[in-house]
Each structure stands twice: as structure tokens, then as C-alpha cells.
Wavefront OBJ file of the C-alpha trace (Angstrom):
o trace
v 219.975 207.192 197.898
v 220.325 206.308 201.276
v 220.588 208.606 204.157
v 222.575 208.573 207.903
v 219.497 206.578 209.131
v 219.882 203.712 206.843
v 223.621 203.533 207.115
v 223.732 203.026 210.849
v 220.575 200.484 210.341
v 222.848 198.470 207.829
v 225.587 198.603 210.240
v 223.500 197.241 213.220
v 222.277 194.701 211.234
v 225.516 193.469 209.505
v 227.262 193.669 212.688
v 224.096 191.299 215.204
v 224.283 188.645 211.878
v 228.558 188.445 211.829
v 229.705 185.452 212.548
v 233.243 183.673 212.239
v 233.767 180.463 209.887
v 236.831 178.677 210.810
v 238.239 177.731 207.373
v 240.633 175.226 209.105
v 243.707 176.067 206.679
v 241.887 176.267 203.880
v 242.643 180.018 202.715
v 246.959 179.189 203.192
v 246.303 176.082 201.002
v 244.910 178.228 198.415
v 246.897 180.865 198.465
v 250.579 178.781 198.121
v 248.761 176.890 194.961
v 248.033 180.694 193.398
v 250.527 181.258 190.209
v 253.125 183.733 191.154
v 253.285 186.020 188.462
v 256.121 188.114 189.869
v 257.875 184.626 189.720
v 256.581 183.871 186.352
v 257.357 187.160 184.441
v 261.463 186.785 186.612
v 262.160 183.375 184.841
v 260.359 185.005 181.336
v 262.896 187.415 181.327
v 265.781 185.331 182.813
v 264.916 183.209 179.454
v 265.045 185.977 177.126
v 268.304 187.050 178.409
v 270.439 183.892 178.572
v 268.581 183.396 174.392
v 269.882 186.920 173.737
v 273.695 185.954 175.656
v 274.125 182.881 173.473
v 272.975 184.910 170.410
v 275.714 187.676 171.103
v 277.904 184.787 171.718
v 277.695 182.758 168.955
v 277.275 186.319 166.698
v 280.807 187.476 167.579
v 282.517 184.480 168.044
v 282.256 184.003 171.689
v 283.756 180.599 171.474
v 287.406 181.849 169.478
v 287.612 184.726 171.703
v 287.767 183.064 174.845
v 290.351 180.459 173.367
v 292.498 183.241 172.233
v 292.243 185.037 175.931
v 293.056 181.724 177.412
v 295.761 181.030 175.105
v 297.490 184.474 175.892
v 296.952 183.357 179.452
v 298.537 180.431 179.414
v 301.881 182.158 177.366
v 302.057 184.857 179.447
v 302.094 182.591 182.839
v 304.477 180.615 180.778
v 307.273 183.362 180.325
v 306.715 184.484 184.279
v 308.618 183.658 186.697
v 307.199 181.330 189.695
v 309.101 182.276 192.188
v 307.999 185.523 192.366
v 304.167 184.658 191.903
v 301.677 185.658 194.943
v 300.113 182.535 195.631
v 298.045 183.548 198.542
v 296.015 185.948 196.342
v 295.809 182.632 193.428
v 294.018 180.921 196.221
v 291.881 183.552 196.708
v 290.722 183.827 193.343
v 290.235 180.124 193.445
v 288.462 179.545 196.388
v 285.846 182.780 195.202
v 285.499 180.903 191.404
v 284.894 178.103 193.211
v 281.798 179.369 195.798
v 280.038 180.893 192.924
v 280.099 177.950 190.548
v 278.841 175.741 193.442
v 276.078 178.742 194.416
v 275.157 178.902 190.673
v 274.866 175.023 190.522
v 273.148 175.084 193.808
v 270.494 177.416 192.534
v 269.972 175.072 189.494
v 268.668 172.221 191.763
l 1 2 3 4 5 6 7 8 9 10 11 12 13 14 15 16 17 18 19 20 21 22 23 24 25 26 27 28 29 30 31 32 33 34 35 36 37 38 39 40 41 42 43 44 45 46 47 48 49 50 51 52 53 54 55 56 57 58 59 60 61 62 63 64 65 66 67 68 69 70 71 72 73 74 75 76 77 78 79 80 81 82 83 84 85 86 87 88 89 90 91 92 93 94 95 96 97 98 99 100 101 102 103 104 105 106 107 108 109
């Protein structure tokens, strides 16, 4: 058990022996080549998810129902008229489909 005494001895002692090692980088080179977990556990579950998406997918016939959407699509731009057809929003929705398939891409490299 140690008493008030031998605390503030410790303390006098620890503090006339400190002294300061420069570690020249050393600690920042071992921390950025620690495993991130956080990072590890994100791309885990990222892979679960896109496994369980192409399971649902191929389960209920993903594939046939976005050919019938886009087939309905395409007839029922087919029997609109053009000339009546808001272009500037089309180019919005193009230019938006566009950024996040090159952002999605981007993030791939």
C-alpha cells in the first residue's frame, strides 16, 4: 500500500529521469501500416450486400424484369409525341446518370 509520501517520491523521481526520444517518424510509419478494421469490417459488409443483391436478382428474375420495364419504355416513347417532349429536363436526367456512373467507376479505381 503506498501512502502520499511515496506517491510524490515516485513523481519526483519519474519526473528528474524523463527524457524525450525523438522517434524521427517512426510512430506515423507505424501507425498508416496498422489494419483498419473500421475499413475492413465496411468492405465485409459491402461484400455481403452486393452477394445478397445478385441473389435477390437472379431469385426473382431481375434480368426479365428490367427487359420488360425497358421494353414498355421504349413503346410508350414510341406512341408519344416529340414535339411536345421537354428536352431540357432529358438532359438533365442524362447529364445526372452520367456523373454517377463516372463517380461509381471512379471509386472502383
Amino acid at each position: 500500500m503506498t501512502t502520499d509520501k511515496d506517491e510524490k517520491m515516485l513523481k519526483e523521481l519519474f519526473a528528474s529521469c524523463k527524457q524525450d526520444v525523438a522517434d524521427d517518424g517512426f510512430t506515423r510509419r507505424v501507425m498508416r501500416r496498422l489494419p483498419d478494421r473500421d475499413l475492413r469490417l465496411s468492405q465485409i459488409w459491402s461484400a455481403c450486400c452486393c452477394t445478397l443483391a445478385v441473389v435477390l436478382f437472379v431469385a426473382f428474375d431481375g434480368a426479365g424484369l428490367l427487359l420488360g420495364a425497358l421494353r414498355q419504355g421504349v413503346e410508350a416513347l414510341a406512341h408519344t409525341d416529340w414535339t411536345q417532349a421537354d428536352l431540357g429536363s432529358l438532359a438533365a436526367v442524362v447529364v445526372v446518370a452520367l456523373f454517377l456512373v463516372y463517380r461509381k467507376v471512379a471509386s472502383m479505381a
